[in-house]
C-alpha positions in Angstrom: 144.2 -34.0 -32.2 143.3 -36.0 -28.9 143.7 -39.7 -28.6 139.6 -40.4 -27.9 139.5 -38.2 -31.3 142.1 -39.7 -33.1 140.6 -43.4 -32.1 139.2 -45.6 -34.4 135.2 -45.4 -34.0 134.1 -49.5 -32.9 133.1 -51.4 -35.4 129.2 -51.6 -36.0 128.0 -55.6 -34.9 124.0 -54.2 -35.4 122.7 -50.8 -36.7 118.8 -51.3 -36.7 116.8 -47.8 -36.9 112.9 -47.1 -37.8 112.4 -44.7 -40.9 110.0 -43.1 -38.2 113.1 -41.7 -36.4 113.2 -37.7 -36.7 116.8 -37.0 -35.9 116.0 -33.5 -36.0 113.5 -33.8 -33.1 115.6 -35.1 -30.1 113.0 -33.6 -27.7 110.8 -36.5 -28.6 113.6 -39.0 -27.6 115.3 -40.8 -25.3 119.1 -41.7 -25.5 120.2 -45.0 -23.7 123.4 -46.3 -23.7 125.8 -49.0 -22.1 129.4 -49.6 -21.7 131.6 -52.8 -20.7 133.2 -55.3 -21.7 131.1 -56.9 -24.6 131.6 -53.6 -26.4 129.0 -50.5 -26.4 125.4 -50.3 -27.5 122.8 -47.5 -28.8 119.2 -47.4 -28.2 116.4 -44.8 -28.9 113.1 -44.7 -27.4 110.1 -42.7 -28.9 108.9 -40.7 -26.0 105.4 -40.5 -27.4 105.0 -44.1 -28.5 107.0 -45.6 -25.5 108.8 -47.8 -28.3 112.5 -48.1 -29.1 113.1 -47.0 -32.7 116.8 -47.5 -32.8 119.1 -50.6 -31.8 123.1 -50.2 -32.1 125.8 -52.6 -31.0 129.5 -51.9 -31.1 132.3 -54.7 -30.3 134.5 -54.3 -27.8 138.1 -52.9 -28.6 141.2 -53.9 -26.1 143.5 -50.9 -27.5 141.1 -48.4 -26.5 138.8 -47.4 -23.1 135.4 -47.1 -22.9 135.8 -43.2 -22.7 137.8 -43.4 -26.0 135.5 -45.6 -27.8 132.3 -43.7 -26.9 134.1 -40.3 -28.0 135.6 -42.2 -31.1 132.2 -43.4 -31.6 130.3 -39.8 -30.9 132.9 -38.2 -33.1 131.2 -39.9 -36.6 127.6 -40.4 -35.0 124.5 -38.6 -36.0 122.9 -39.1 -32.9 125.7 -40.0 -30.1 127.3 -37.1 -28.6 124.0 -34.8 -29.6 122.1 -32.3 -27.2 119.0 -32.0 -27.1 117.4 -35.8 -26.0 114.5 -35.6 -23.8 116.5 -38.0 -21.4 119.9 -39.8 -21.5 121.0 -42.8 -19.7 124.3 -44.3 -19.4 124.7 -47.9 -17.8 128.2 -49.2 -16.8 129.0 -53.2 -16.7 131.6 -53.9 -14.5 132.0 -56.0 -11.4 132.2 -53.1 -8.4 129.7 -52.4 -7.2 127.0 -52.9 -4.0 124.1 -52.3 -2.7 122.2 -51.4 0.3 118.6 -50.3 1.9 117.7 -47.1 1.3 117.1 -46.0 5.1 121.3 -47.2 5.4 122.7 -44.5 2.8 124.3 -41.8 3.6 125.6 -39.5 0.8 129.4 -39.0 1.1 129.9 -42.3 2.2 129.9 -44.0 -1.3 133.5 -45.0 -1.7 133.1 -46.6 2.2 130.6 -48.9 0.9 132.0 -49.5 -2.1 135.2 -50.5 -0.2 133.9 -53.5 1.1 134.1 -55.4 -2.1 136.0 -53.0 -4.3 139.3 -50.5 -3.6 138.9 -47.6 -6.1 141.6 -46.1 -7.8 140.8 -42.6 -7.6 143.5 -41.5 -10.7 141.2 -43.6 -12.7 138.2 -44.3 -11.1 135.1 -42.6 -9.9 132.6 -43.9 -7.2 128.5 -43.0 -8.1 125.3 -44.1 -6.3 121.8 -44.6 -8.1 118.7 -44.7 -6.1 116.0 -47.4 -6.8 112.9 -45.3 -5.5 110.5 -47.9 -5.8 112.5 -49.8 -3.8 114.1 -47.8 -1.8 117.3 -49.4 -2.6 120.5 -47.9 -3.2 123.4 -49.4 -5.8 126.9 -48.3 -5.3 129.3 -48.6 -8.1 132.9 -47.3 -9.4 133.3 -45.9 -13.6 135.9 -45.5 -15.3 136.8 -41.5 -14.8 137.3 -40.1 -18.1 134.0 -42.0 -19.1 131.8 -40.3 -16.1 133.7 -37.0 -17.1 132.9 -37.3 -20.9 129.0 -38.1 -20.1 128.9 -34.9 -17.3 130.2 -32.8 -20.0 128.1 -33.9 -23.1 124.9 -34.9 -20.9 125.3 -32.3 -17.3 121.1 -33.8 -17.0 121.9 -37.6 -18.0 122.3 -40.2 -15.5 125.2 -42.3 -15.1 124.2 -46.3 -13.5 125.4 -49.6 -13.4 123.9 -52.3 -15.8 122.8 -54.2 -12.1 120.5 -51.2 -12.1 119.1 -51.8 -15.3 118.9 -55.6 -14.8 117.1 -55.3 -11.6 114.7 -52.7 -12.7 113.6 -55.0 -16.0 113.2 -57.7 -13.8 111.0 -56.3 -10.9 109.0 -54.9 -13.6 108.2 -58.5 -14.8 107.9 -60.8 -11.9 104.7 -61.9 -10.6 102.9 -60.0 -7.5 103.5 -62.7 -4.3 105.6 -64.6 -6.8 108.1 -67.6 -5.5 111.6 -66.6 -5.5 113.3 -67.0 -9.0 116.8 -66.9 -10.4 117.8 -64.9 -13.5 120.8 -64.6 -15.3 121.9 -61.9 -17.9 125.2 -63.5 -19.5 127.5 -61.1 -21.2 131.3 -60.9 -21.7 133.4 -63.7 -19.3 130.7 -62.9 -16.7 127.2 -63.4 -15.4 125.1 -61.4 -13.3 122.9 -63.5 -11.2 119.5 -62.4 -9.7 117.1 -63.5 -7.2 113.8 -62.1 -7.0 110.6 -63.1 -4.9 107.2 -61.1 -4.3 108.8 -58.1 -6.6 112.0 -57.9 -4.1 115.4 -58.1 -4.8 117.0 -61.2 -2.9 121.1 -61.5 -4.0 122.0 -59.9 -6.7 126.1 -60.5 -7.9 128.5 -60.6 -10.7 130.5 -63.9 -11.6 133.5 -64.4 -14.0 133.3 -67.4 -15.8 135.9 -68.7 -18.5 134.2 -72.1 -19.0 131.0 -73.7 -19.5 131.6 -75.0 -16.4 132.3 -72.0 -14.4 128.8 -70.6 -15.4 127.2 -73.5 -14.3 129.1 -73.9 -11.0 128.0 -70.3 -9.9 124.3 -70.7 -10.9 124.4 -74.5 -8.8 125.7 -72.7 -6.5 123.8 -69.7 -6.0 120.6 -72.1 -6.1 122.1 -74.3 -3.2 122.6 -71.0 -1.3 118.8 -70.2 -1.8 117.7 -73.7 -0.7 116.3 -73.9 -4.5 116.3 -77.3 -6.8 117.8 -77.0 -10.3 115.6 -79.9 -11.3 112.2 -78.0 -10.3 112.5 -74.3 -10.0 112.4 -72.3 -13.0 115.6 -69.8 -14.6 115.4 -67.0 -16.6 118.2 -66.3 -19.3 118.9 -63.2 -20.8 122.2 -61.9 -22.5 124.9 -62.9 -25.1 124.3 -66.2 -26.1 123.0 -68.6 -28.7 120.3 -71.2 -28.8 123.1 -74.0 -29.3 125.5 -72.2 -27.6 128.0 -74.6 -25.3 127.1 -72.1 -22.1 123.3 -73.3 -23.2 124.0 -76.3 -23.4 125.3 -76.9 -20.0 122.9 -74.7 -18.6 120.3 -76.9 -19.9 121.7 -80.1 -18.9 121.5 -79.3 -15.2 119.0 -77.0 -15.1 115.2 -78.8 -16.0 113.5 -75.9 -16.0 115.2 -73.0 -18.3 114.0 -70.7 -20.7 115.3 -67.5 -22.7 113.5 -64.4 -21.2 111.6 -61.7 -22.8 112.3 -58.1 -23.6 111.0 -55.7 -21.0 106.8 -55.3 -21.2 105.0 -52.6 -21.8 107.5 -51.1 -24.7 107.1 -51.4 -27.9 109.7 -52.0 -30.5 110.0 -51.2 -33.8 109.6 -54.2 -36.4 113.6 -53.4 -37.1 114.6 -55.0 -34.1 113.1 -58.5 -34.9 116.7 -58.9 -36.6 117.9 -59.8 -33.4 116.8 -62.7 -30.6 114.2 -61.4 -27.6 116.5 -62.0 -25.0 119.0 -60.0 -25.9 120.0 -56.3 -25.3 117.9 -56.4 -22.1 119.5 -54.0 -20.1 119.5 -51.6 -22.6 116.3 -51.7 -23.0 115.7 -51.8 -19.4 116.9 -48.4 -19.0 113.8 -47.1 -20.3 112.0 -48.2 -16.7 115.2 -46.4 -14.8 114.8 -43.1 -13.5 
């Protein structure tokens, strides 16, 4: 018996599913997941309907990777680890990765980018490129090997991003047509991914650690000094792992006069199920839906 099998599957934090969901049609369905630090997390979207039917979330285990989780979790899973999806997505969250214009790529020449900000470790690491086609925008970003080689094996047609991808995508879908530039956050595990978009374009776009209330609103300060905008009039956008009267709210809130919890991703629908859990969260899974 292999270690990924022997593994203990995660322990389940949400399992929300629709009684519409035919698990013996997977043709009518696609499969998105993501992987990182906060744990991993399950959703399935009715092709048909263009509305997610399923919701999962799995905390994080430190004895374990991500590869041996998402086998531990595929190995007492109805619906993880199955063929037959119409489409599959897999998002990585980590902090290595880049990105560049389109017109600047040139395939082979991933792990040279990627270098620039991040050294990969080949014995463990793998180097992948997404392209944003509707923006002609290329993201650049390392996965943990035996995870990439698990989801080639069990998914040779899925596609394998980073959950900047997602972000970005779920965002551009959202902002305003010859909108002002805006900064959004998606806070997850001991880091935050900050976003600025303006007139649909993608304007900085990096991942933060943060171990304090403090840190997170140093970075976002920051970031908004950088971008010549004023915490006490422009507006920010929050997404991600957080409560209401949360500490990291709190602060955020304190400096920042114009914040708000964002939305999920327009356009989809969601099954009644998934009003168990708050709007802004689980947006980059759901964003994955508007990925390629």
């Amino acid at each position: 018996m292999s270690a990924a099998t022997a593994a203990v599957p995660p322990v389940a934090l949400h399992r929300l599913r629709d009684e519409t969901l035919d698990p013996s049609q997977l043709a009518a369905y696609n499969l998105y997941l993501t992987a990182g630090p906060a744990g991993l997390r399950m959703g399935v979207a009715d092709v048909r309907r263009n509305k997610f039917v399923v919701l999962e979330d799995y905390a994080a285990s430190t004895a374990t990777s991500l590869a041996g989780q998402l086998q531990a979790l595929a190995s007492q899973h109805d619906l993880v680890g199955q063929p037959g999806w119409n489409r599959v997505r897999l998002a990585v969250q980590n902090r290595h990765f880049t990105q560049l214009p389109g017109p600047l790529f040139r395939p082979g020449d991933e792990a040279a980018y990627l270098r620039l900000h991040h050294r990969p470790d080949f014995q463990y690491e793998t180097v992948q490129h997404y392209h944003h086609a509707s923006l002609d925008l290329v993201s650049i970003f390392s996965a943990e090997k035996t995870l990439a080689d698990w989801f080639r094996r069990t998914y040779p047609q899925g596609r394998l991003l980073h959950q900047t991808s997602a972000l970005l995508e779920g965002v551009i879908h959202q902002s305003e047509q010859g909108g002002p530039r805006r900064i959004y956050l998606s806070i997850g595990h001991l880091e935050v991914t900050i976003l600025a978009v303006r007139d649909k374009r993608p304007e900085f776009c990096n991942v933060f650690p943060f171990s304090t209330p403090e840190d997170l609103i140093y970075y976002t300060i920051l970031v908004m000094q950088e971008l010549q905008l004023n915490p006490d009039q422009d507006a920010v956008v929050v997404w991600g792992d957080l409560m209401h009267d949360s500490e990291l709210f709190t602060i955020l809130r304190k400096y920042i006069r114009h914040i708000r919890f964002g939305n999920r991703p327009f356009d989809l629908g969601y099954s009644y199920r998934l009003n168990d859990v708050f709007e802004y969260r689980f947006f980059e899974l759901y964003a994955l839906h508007l990925c390629e």
